[in-house]
N, C-alpha and C positions, 0 to 999 in steps of 0.2 A: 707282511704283517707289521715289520717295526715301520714301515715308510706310512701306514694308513694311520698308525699311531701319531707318528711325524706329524701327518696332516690335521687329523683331531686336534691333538695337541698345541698345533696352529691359528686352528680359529679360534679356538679356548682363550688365548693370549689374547687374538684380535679383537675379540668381543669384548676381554678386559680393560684393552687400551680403548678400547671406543667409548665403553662406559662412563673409565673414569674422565675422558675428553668431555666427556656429555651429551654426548653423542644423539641423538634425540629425530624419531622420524614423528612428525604432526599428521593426523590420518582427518580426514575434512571431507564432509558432503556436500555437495551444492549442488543447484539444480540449472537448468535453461541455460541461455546464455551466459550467463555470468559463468558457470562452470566452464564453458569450453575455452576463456579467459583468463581465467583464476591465476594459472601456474606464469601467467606472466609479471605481474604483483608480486604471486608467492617468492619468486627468485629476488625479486627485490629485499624483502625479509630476511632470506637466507644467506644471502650477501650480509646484512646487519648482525646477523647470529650465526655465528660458525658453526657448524656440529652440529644443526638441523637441518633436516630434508621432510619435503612437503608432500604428501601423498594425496592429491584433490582426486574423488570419485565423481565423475558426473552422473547425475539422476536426471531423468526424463520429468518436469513436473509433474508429466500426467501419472507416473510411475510413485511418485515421490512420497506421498501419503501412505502408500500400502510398505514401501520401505521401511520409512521411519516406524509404524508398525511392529512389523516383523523384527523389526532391528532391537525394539524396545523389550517386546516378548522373546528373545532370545539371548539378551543378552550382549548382542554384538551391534554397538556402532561405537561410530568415530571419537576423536575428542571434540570436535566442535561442526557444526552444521550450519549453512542457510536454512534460515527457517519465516517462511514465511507470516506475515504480521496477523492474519486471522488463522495461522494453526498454532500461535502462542500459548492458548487458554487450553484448549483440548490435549496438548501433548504437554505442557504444564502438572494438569489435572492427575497425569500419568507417574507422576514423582521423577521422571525422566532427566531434568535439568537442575543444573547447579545452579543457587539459589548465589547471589555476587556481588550481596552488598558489602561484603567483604574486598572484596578486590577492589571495587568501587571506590572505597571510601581511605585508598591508599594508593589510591593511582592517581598520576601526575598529568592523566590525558586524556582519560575518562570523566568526564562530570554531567550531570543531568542537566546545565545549564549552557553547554555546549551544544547541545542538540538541540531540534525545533521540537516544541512542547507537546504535541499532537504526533510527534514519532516516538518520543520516549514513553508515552503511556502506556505503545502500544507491548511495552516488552513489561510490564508492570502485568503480573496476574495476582492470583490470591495466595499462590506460593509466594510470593515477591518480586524483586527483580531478577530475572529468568533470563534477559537477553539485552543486550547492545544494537541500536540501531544502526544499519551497514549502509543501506540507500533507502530511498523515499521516491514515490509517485505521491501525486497528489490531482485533482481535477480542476479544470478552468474553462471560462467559456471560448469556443474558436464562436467566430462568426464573420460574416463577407461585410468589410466594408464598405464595398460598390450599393452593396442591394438596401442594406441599410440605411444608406446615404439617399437613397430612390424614397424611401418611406419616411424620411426626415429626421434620422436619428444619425447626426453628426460626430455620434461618441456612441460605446457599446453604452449597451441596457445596463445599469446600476442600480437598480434597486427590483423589486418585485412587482410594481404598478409597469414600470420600466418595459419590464421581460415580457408581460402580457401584454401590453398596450404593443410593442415591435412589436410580437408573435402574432399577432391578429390583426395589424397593416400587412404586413409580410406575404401572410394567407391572404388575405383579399385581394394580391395580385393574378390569381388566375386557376383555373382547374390543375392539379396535381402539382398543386405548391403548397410546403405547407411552411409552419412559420419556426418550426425548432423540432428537435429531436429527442426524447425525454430517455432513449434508449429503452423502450417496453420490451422486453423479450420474455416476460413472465416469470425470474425473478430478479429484481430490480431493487432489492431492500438499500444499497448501497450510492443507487440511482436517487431514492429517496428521503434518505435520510439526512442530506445537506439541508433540504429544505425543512423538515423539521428540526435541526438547531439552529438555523438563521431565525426560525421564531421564536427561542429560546427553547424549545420542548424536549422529553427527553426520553427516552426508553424506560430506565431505571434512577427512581430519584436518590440523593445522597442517605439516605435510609432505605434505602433497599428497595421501598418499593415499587410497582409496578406504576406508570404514569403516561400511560398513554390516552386515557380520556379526560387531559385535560385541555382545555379549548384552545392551547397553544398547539398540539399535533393534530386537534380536530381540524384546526384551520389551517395545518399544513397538507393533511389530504387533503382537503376540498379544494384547496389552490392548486396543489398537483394534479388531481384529475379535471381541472376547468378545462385546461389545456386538452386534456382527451373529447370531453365532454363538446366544444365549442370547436373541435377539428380543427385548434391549431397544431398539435401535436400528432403525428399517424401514431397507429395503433397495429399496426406492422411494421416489420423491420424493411428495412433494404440495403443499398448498397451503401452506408454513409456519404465513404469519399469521394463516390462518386456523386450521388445527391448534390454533396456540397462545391463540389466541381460545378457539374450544374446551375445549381441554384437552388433546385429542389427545396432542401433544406436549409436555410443560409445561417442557425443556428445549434451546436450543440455540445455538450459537455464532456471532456474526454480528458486522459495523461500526454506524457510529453510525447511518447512516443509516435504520437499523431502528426506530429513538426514537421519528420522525416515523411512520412506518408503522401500526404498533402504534397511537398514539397515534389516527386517520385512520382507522385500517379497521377496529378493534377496542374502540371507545370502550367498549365494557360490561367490561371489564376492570380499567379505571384504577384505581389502587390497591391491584389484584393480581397484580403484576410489577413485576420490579427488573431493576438488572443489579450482576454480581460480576467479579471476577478470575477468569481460566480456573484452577479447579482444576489443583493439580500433584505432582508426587511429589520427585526433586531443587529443582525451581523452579517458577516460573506463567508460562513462557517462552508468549508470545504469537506472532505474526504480526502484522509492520507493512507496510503499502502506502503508496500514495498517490502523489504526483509530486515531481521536482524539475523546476527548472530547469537549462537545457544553453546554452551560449555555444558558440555554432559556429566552426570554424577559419574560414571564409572571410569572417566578419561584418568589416564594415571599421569598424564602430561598437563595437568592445569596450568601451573605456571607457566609454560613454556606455549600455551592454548592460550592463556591470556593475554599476555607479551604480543603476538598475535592480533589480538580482536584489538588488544591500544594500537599498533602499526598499521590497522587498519581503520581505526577512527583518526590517527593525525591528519588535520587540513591536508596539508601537503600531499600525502595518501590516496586521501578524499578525491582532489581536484583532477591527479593521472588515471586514478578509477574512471573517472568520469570522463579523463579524454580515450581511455578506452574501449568503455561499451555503453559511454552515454547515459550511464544512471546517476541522479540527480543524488547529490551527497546530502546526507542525514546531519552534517555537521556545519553548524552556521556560519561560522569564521570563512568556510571552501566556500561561500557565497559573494564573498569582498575581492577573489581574485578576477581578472579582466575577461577572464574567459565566459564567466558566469555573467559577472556585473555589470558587462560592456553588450552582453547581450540583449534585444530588447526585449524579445518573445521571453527566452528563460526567465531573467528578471524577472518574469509576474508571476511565474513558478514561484520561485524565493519570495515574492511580497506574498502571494496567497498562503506558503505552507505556516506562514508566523499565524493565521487564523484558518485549524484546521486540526479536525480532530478523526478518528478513531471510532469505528464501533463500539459494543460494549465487550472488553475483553474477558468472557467469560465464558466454560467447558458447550454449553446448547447455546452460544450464539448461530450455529449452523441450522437450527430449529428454528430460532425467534426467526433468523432472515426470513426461514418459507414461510411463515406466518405473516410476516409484514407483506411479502408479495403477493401472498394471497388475498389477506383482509384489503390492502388500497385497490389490487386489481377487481374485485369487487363493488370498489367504490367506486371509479372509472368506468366501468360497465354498466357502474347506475342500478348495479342490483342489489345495491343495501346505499343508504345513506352515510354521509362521514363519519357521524354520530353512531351509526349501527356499525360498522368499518372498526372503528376505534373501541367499542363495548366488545365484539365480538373478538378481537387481537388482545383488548387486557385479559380476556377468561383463557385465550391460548397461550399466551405469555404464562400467565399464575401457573396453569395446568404442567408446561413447559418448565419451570423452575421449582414446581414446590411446594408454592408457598400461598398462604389462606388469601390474600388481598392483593 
């Protein structure tokens, strides 16, 4: 009996002397790759902060939503999370995350002018700033220089007249060629929405309202679906990479991750493909993704959560991030070291994500998408006009949100 006392007694101390050391374990969710990574960073941290230890859980993505979930309605999660840039608004909405214009606004390494403007939006919800952007995707066009060069286009396609004028030389090279790839797979809201802000158009104007019948996203579906309509673009999927190997396809729009792909499944081609800025008409407005990080309200670790999310915005950080599992840094400075800037492909990652934005971050943007791919696939099919396309997505938008107009 006195020996189990002894030992009681023992830990009692240890947990004392651990405490007052500050002893501090960080518990963190992450998902995909990047989780099965993490703990290699994380030891980097831990080296810098004595008396912390990193507890990373891997989540399955496809798992990861009903997680964070369950996690929310129980009570138990982590102090900080991956969280991906289109589940910002919806687990937001939740009262789930720490709102950090606090920390923000007294950190040394943090600043919204550090990042590319089109990834810090995306951690901006109506709670406020809710997240720190960790990496970034963003979309660009690949295309085959050889086939291009055949149809008289010495440089990729730059503007909008550009893109259809290749797409339909391209196509008129032969049966089961077509001239680009628009990625249709039925829903495609994210596929289309570049091209309604290169015309300046916008989902929701700066007063709230709904704005999609105005003749700037009328004439971005009707230009989207030409391509359907006039069979440069298939209207079934296939194999891309291989396509693009081929020829098939010698046009279309994708993230970095495509680099590796290409390079991997299609080696007879090196040398005959590039990548460019998405052609534009007002602007070359992209599509950005990727992750931030979220500090959760119930984390009893903020400080030491935050400390963290800055060690992992510093460039420096940034750059071994990215020679570890390749995900392109959210921080603009990690763009000037040689690894990045010496590259030529990446480089135009870095020049496109400076013009590139974000959906709308908002609780039923997962609503507005299906509605957007319904109404343009629609118009694509030629079973409503752009004009009817676009009347008919503002009534499911208002319907969707709420709101009388």
């Amino acid at each position: 009996m006195m020996k189990n006392k002894l030992v009681i007694l023992s830990v009692f101390v240890s947990l004392i002397i651990a405490s007052a050391a500050g002893a501090t374990t960080l518990r963190i969710w992450a998902m995909g790759e990047e989780a099965k990574s993490l703990h290699i960073i994380a030891e980097k941290f831990t080296e810098e902060n004595p008396g912390v230890t990193i507890d990373v859980q891997a989540i399955p993505w496809s798992g990861a939503y009903d997680k964070l979930l369950t996690g929310i309605a129980a009570g138990q999660l982590p102090d900080i999370a991956q969280m991906g840039t289109t589940w910002m608004a919806p687990f937001a909405a939740m009262g789930a995350f720490q709102e950090l214009s606090d920390f923000i606004a007294n950190s040394d390494i943090v600043d919204p002018q550090n990042f590319f403007e089109g990834s810090w939006q995306t951690a901006i919800t109506e709670e406020g700033t809710v997240g720190i952007p960790w990496y970034v995707d963003v979309r660009v066009m690949y295309y085959r220089t050889d086939l291009l060069s055949e149809v008289g286009y010495d440089h990729p396609p730059q503007t909008w007249e550009d893109l259809y004028d290749a797409g339909k030389k391209l196509t008129a090279r032969g049966p089961q060629q077509s001239g680009i790839s628009l990625l249709f797979t039925g829903t495609f809201a994210n596929e289309f929405m570049p091209f309604a802000w290169q015309n300046g158009a916008r989902i929701i104007d700066d007063e709230g309202n709904v704005a999609v019948k105005t003749p700037e996203f009328v004439e971005a579906i009707e230009y989207y679906s030409r391509f359907f309509w006039d069979e440069i673009a298939l209207k079934a999927g296939g194999e891309l990479i291989h396509d693009f190997g081929s020829g098939a396809v010698p046009i279309f729009f994708s993230g970095p991750w495509m680099i590796s792909m290409i390079r991997n499944q299609v080696p007879q081609i090196d040398g005959k493909w590039d990548v460019a800025l998405l052609p534009g008409k007002k602007s070359q407005t992209s599509f950005v993704g990727g992750s931030n990080w979220v500090l959760f309200k119930q984390s009893r670790n903020k400080e030491t959560a935050w400390d963290f999310i800055e060690f992992m915005s510093r460039p420096d950080i940034q750059l071994q991030w990215y020679n570890i599992v390749a995900s392109l840094p959210a921080v603009v400075e990690t763009w000037g070291y040689p690894e990045l800037a010496e590259d030529q492909m990446l480089s135009v990652f870095g020049e496109q994500l400076l013009d590139a934005r974000a959906t709308p971050n908002i609780p039923q943007w997962g609503q507005i998408e299906q509605a957007i791919s319904r109404r343009v696939e629609e118009a694509l099919f030629q079973r409503k006009t752009p004009e009817q396309a676009a009347e008919d997505l503002h009534n499911d938008i208002v319907k969707i949100l709420g709101k009388r107009r």
